[in-house]
C-alpha positions in Angstrom: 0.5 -37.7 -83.8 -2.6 -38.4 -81.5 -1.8 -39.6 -78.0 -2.6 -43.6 -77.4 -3.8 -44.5 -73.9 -2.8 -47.7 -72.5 -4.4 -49.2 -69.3 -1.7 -51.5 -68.0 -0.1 -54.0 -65.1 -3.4 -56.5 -65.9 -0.8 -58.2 -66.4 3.0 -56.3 -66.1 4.4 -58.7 -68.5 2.3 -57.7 -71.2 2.0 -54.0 -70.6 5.8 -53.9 -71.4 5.1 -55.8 -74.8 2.8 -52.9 -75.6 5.2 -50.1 -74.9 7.9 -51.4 -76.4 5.9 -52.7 -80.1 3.9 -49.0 -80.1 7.5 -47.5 -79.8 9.5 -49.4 -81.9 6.5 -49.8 -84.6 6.2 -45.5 -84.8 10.2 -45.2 -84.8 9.9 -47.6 -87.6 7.6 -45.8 -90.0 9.0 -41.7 -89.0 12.3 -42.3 -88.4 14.8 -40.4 -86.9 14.1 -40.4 -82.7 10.7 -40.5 -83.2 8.7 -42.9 -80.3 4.9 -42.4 -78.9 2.9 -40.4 -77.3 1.7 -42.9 -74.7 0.1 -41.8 -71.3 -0.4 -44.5 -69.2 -2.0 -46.0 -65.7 -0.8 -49.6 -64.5 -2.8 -51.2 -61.9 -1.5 -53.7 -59.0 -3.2 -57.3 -60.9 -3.5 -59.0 -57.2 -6.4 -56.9 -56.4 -8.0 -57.7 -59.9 -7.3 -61.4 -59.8 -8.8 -61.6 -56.3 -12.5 -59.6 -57.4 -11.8 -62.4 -60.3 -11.9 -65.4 -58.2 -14.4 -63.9 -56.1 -17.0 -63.0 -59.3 -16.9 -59.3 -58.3 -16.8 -58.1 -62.1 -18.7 -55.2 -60.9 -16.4 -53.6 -58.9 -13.6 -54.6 -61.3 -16.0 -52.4 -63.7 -15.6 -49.2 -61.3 -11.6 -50.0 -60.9 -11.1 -50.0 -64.8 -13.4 -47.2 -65.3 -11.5 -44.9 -62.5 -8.3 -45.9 -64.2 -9.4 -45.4 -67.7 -10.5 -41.7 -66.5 -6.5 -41.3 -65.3 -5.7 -42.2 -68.8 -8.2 -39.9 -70.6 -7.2 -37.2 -68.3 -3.1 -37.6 -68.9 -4.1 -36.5 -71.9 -4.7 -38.9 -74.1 -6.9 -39.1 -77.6 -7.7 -43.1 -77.3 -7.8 -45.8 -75.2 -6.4 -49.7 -75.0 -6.8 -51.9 -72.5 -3.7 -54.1 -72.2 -5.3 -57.8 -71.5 -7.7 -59.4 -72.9 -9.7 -60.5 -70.0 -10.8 -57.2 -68.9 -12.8 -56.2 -72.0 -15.1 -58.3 -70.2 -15.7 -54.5 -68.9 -15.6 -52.8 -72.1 -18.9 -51.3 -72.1 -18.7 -50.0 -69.1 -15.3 -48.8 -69.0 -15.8 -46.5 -72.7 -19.2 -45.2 -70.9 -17.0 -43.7 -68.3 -14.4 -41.8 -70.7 -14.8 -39.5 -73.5 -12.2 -40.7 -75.6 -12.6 -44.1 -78.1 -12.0 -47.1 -76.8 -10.1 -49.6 -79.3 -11.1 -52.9 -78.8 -9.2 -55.9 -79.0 -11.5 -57.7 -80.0 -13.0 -55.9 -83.2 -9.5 -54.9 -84.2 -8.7 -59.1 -83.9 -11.8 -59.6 -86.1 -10.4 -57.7 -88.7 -7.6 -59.3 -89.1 -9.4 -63.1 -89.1 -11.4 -61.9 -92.0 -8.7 -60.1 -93.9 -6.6 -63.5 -93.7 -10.2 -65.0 -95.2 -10.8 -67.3 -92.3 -14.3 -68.2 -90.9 -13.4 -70.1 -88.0 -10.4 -70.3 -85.3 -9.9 -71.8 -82.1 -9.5 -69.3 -78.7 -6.8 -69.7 -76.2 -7.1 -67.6 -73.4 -8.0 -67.4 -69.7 -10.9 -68.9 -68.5 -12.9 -66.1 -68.1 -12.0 -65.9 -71.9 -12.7 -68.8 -73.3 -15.9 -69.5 -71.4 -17.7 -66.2 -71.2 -19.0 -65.0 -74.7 -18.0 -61.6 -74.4 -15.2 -62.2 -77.5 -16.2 -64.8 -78.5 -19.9 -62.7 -79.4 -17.6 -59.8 -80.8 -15.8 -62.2 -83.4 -19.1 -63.4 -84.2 -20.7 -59.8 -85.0 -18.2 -60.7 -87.8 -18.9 -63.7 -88.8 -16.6 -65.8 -87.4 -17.1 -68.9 -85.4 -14.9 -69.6 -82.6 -13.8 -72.9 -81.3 -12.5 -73.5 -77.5 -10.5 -76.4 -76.1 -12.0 -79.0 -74.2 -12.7 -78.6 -70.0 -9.2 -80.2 -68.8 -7.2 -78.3 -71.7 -8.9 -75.0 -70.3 -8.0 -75.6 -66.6 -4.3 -76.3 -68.2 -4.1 -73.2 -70.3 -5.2 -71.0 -67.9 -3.3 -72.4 -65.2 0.1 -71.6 -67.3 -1.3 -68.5 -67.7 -1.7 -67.3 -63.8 0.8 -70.0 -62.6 4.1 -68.9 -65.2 3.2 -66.2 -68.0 2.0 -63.5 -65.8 5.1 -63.8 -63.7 7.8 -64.0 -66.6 7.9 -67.6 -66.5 8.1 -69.1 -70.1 8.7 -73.0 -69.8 9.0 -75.4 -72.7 6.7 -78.1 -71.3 4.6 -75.8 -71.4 4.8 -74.8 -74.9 4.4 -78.3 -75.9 1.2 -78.1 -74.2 -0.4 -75.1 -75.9 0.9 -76.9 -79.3 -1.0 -80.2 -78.1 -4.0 -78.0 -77.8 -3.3 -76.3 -80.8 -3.3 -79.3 -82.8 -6.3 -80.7 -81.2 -8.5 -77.6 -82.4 -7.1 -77.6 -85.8 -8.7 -81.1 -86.0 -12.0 -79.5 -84.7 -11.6 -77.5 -88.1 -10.3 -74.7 -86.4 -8.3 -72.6 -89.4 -6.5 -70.4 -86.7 -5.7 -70.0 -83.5 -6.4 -66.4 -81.6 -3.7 -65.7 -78.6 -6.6 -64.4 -76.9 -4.3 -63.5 -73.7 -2.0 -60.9 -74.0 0.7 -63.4 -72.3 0.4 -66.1 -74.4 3.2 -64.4 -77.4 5.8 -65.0 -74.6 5.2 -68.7 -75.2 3.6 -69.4 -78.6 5.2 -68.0 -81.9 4.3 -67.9 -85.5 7.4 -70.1 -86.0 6.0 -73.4 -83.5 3.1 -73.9 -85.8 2.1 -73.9 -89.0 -1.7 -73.1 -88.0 -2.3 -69.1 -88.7 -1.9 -67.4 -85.1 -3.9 -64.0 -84.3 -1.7 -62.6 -81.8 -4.5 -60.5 -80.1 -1.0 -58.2 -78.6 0.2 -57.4 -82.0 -3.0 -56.7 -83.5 -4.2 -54.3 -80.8 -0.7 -52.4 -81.0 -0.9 -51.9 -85.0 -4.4 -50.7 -84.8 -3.4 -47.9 -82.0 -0.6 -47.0 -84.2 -2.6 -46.9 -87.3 -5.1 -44.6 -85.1 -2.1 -42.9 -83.9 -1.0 -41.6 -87.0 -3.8 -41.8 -89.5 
């Protein structure tokens, strides 16, 4: 069994999600007391969150690549980055490490195309759903991706920062992210990609009937496929 990296605490909430799935998914398929081999670094996601608000993605660069060389050095054979936002970074954090770095977003792409689908809507933060740098990797598939309108950005990302990150799952807010759901199904979106690693703690398969690409899930079966492949 190789040894899967995660980078976590960007945010805590969903670092947890990935420890427990990798686990759980790998005692599933050996049996008996099996579990991972995980090393991992987890970050404090106030200093992050400030360099975001400030536009200091370069020095979030250096912090992610310093961390991901922790990771690489506990030992381990690959690396995830447990948020979505921060592969904003990618490049620069695999040319720091030795060790592959397995992206959410091609791993997400994947799955679109094995589920036939040419385009979806994106749900994510902000920095998600208005910079390109997912939205251009689903596209080096061929798939296009829709985003809500302005106000329905400010609202998901606000529930994002203001409640997910923090544990806080509220039903109002569900009802909103269903809203917005809807409303990008009847921009011909054939999906919807959680593109926030929070966003499972609100939105299930079971709320819609609109295919969801839950980028969480997705990222944890590809490590464990890597894992023990």
């Amino acid at each position: 069994m190789k040894t899967i990296g995660l980078l976590g605490g960007l945010s805590w909430e969903s670092t947890v999600t990935y420890y427990q799935c990798i686990n759980r998914q790998i005692g599933e398929r050996l049996g008996d007391w099996h579990c991972g081999k995980i090393s991992m670094f987890s970050v404090d996601f106030n200093e992050y969150v400030d360099c975001m608000q400030a536009g200091q993605w370069e020095q979030i660069g250096c912090k992610l690549a310093e961390s991901a060389r922790r990771v690489e050095a506990a030992g381990a054979d690959m690396l995830l980055i447990c948020t979505n936002t921060m592969h904003k970074m990618a490049d620069t954090v695999q040319e720091s490490i030795n060790i592959p770095l397995v992206h959410i977003g091609d791993v997400t792409a994947q799955a679109i195309r094995k589920e036939g689908l040419s385009t979806v809507g994106l749900l994510g933060t902000c920095f998600t759903m208005e910079d390109n740098f997912l939205r251009d990797r689903l596209a080096q598939f061929g798939i296009n991706t829709l985003v809500p309108e302005k106000e329905d950005r400010t609202r998901v990302n606000s529930i994002i920062f203001d409640e997910l990150v923090k544990g806080v799952v509220n039903d109002a807010s569900r009802q909103e992210y269903l809203r917005i759901i809807e409303d990008l199904r009847k921009q011909g979106a054939q999906g919807v990609v959680l593109g926030c690693t929070e966003i499972d703690l609100l939105v299930t398969p079971g709320d819609t009937d609109l295919p969801l690409f839950d980028t969480t899930a997705i990222h944890v079966e590809a490590a464990v496929e890597a894992a023990l492949g």
